[in-house]
C-alpha positions as CSV (number, residue, x, y, z in Angstrom):
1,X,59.3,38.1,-14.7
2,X,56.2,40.1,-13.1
3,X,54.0,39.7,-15.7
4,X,55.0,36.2,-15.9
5,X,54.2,35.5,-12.5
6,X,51.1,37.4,-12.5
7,X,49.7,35.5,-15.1
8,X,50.3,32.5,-13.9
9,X,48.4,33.9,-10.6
10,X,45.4,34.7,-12.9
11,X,45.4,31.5,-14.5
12,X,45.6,29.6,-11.2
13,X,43.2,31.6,-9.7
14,X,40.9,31.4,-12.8
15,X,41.4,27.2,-12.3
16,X,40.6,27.2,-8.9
17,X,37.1,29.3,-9.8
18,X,36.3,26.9,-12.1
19,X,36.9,24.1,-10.3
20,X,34.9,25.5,-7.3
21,X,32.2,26.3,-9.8
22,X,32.1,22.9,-11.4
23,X,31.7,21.1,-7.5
24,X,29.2,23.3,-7.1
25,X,27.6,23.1,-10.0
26,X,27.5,19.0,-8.9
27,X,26.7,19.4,-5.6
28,X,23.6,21.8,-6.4
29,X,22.4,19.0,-9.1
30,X,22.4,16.0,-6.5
31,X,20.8,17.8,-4.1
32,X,18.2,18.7,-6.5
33,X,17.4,15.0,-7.9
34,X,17.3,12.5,-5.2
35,X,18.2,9.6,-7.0
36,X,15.8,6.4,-6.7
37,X,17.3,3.0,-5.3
38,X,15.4,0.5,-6.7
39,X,15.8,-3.2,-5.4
40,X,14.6,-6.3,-6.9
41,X,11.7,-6.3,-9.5
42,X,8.2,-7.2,-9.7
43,X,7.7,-9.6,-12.6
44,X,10.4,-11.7,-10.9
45,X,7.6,-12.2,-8.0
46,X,4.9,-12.2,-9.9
47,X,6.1,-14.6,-13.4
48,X,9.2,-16.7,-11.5
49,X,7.6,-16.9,-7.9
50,X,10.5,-15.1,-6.4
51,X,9.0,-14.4,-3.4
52,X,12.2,-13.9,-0.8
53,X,13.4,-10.5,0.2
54,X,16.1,-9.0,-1.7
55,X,16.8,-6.1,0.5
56,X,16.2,-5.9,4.7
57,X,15.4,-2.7,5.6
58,X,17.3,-2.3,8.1
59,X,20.3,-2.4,6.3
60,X,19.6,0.9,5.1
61,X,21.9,2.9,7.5
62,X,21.0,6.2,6.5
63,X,17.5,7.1,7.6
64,X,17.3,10.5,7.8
65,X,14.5,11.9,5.1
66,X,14.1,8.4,3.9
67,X,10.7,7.5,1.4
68,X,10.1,4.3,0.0
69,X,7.3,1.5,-0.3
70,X,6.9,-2.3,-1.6
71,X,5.7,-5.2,-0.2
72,X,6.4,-7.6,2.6
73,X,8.7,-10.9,1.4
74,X,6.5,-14.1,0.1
75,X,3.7,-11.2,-0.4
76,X,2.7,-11.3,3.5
77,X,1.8,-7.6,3.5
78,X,3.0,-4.2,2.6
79,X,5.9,-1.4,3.5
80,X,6.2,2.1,3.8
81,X,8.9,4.4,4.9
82,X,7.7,8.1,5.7
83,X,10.6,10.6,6.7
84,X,12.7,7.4,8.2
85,X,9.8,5.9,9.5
86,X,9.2,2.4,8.9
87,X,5.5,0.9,8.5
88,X,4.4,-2.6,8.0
89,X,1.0,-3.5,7.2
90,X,-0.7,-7.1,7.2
91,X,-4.4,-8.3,7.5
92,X,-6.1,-8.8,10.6
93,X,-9.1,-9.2,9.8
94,X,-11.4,-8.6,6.8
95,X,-11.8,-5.2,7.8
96,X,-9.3,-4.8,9.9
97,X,-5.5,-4.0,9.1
98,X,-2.5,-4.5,11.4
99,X,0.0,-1.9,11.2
100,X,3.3,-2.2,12.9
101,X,6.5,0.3,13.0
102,X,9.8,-1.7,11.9
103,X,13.0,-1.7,10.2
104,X,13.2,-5.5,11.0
105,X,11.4,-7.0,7.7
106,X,12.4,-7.8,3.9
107,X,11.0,-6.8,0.6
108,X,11.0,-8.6,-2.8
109,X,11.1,-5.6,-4.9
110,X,11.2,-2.1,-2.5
111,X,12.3,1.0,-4.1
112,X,13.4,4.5,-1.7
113,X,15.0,7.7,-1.6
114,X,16.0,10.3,0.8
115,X,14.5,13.5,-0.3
116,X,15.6,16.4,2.5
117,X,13.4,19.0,0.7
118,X,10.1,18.9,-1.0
119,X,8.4,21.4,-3.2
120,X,5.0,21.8,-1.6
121,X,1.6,22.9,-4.2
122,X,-1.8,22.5,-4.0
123,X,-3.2,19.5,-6.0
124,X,-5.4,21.3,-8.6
125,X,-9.4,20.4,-7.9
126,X,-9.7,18.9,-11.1
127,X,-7.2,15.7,-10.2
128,X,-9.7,13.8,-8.5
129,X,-8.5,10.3,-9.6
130,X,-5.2,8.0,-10.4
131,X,-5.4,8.4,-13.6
132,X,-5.5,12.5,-14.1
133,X,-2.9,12.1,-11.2
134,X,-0.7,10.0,-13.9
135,X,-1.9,12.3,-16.3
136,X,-0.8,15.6,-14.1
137,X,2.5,14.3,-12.7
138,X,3.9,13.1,-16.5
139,X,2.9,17.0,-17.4
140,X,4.5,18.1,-14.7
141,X,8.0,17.1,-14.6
142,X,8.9,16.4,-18.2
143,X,12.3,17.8,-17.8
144,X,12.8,16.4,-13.8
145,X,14.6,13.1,-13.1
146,X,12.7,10.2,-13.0
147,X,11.9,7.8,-11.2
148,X,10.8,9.7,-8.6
149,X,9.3,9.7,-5.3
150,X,6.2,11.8,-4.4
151,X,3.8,12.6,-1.6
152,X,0.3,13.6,-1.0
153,X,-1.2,14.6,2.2
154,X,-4.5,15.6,3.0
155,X,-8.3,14.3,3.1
156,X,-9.6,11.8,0.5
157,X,-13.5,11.2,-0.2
158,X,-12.8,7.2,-0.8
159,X,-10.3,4.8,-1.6
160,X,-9.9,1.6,-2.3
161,X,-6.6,0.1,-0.7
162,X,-5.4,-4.2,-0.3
163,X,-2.9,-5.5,1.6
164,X,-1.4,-9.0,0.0
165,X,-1.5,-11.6,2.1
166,X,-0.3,-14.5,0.2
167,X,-1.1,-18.0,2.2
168,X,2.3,-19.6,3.2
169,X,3.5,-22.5,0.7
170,X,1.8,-21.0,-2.1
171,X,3.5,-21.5,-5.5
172,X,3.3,-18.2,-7.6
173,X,3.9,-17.9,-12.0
174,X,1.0,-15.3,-12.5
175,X,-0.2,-12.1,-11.1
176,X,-3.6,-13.6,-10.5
177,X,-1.9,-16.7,-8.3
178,X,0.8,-13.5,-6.7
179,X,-2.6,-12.1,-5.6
180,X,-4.3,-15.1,-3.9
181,X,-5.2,-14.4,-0.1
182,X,-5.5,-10.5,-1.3
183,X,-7.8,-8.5,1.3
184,X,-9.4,-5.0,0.1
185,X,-10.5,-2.2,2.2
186,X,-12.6,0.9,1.3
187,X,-11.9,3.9,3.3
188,X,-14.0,7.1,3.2
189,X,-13.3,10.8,4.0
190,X,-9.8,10.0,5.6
191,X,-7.0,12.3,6.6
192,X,-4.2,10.2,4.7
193,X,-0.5,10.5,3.4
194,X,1.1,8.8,0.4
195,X,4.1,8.1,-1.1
196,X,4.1,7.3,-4.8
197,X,6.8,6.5,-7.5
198,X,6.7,7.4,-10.9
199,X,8.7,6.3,-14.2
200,X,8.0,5.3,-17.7
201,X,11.0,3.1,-17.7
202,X,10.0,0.5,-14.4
203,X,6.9,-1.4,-16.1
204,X,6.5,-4.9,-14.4
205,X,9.7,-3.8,-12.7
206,X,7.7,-1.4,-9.9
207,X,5.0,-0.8,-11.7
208,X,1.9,-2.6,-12.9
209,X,2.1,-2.6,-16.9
210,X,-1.1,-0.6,-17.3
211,X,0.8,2.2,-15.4
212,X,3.5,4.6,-14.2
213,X,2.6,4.8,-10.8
214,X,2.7,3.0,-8.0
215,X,1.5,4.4,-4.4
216,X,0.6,3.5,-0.9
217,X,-1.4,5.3,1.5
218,X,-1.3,5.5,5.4
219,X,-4.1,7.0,7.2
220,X,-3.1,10.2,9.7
221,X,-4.3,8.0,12.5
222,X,-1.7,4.8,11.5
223,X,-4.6,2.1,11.3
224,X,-5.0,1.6,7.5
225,X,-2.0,1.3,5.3
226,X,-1.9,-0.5,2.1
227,X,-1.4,-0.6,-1.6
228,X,-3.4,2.3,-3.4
229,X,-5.8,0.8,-6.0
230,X,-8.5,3.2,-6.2
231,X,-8.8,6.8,-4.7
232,X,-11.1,10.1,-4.8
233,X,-9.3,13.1,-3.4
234,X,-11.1,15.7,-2.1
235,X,-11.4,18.6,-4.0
236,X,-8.9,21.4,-2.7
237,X,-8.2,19.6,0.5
238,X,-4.8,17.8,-1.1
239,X,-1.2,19.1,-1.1
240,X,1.3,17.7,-3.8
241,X,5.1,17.2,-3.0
242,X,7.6,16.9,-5.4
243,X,11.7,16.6,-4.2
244,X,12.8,20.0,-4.4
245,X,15.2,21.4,-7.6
């Protein structure tokens, strides 16, 4: 009858190891992907005119470590959420960008995460542009989840950066017709932060179909936000983040 009962001990022990292992084992791999909430898609804006907001942001309720960019419903500027900050940008004036701080606004296509850890690296000084960044970050995280959110912080040399602003009433089927009203605005040698997302599943869905990338970019000084186009980064003067593993 002892050994009996002692076996069943050191079975039930053994199950309760396991199972403690196995929740762990869970846990440890959700905190190590943050897992990308995408909303709405982009060639419904741009091919069916779908302009309306599919997601208010300020029915996110959890905002604590929360990324995430897209534009402004009926394309009247552009979003960005930095560590549960809100950011809304629209055009002012040809040079000239307002940018707000709000949860109160809708987005046609957004896509965000909370990521409470990042892994931090230098950006190596031969990823000077968008593409090699492309290039780099598909390199880089062949075995990692994807999509995924990433940051850059630091000084860049120029960049080209729009904000939509889609006049009101206007009927959209095309890209080119999406982009009517579009301002553009070169910035050079700016302290800057920007959140990217990356996947080579989301073409026309949150990304442009010439790429896997799509990124915005807020100066340190919160007057220029918009839609990264173009960029030069400064060579050893840029930090990479990638959500922790």
């Amino acid at each position: 009858m002892r050994q009996k009962n002692l076996a069943a001990s050191v079975l039930g022990l053994a199950a309760l190891l396991t199972i403690g292992c196995s929740s762990a084992a869970q846990k440890s791999g959700d905190e190590a992907a943050p897992k990308v909430q995408v909303v709405g898609e982009m060639k419904n804006v741009m091919r069916k005119g779908q302009l309306e907001g599919t997601i208010h942001l300020d029915t996110i309720s959890n905002r604590q470590h929360l990324y995430g960019l897209g534009p402004v419903e009926y394309l009247a500027g552009e979003l960005m959420i930095l560590d549960g900050r809100a950011y809304k940008a629209t055009v002012a004036t040809d040079s000239t960008i307002r940018v707000e701080e709000t949860f109160d606004v809708k987005a046609p296509f957004f896509g965000y995460a909370h990521v409470p850890r990042w892994r931090e690296q230098e950006l190596p000084e031969n990823i000077s542009n968008l593409t090699q960044l492309e290039r780099y970050l598909d390199e880089l995280t062949t075995t990692a989840r994807r999509p995924f959110l990433f940051r850059l912080e630091g000084e860049v040399e120029n960049a080209k950066i729009h904000v939509v602003n889609l006049p009101e009433g206007t009927k959209v089927s095309s890209p080119e017709q999406a982009h009517l009203g579009q301002k553009n605005y070169q910035l050079e040698d700016r302290e800057a932060e920007i959140i990217g997302f990356f996947s080579k599943e989301h073409k026309a869905i949150f990304t442009h179909h010439d790429t896997y990338q799509h990124l915005h970019l807020l100066t340190a000084d919160k007057r220029m936000m918009g839609h990264l186009d173009e960029v030069t980064f400064k060579a050893g003067a840029m930090k990479l983040y990638l959500p922790e593993e």
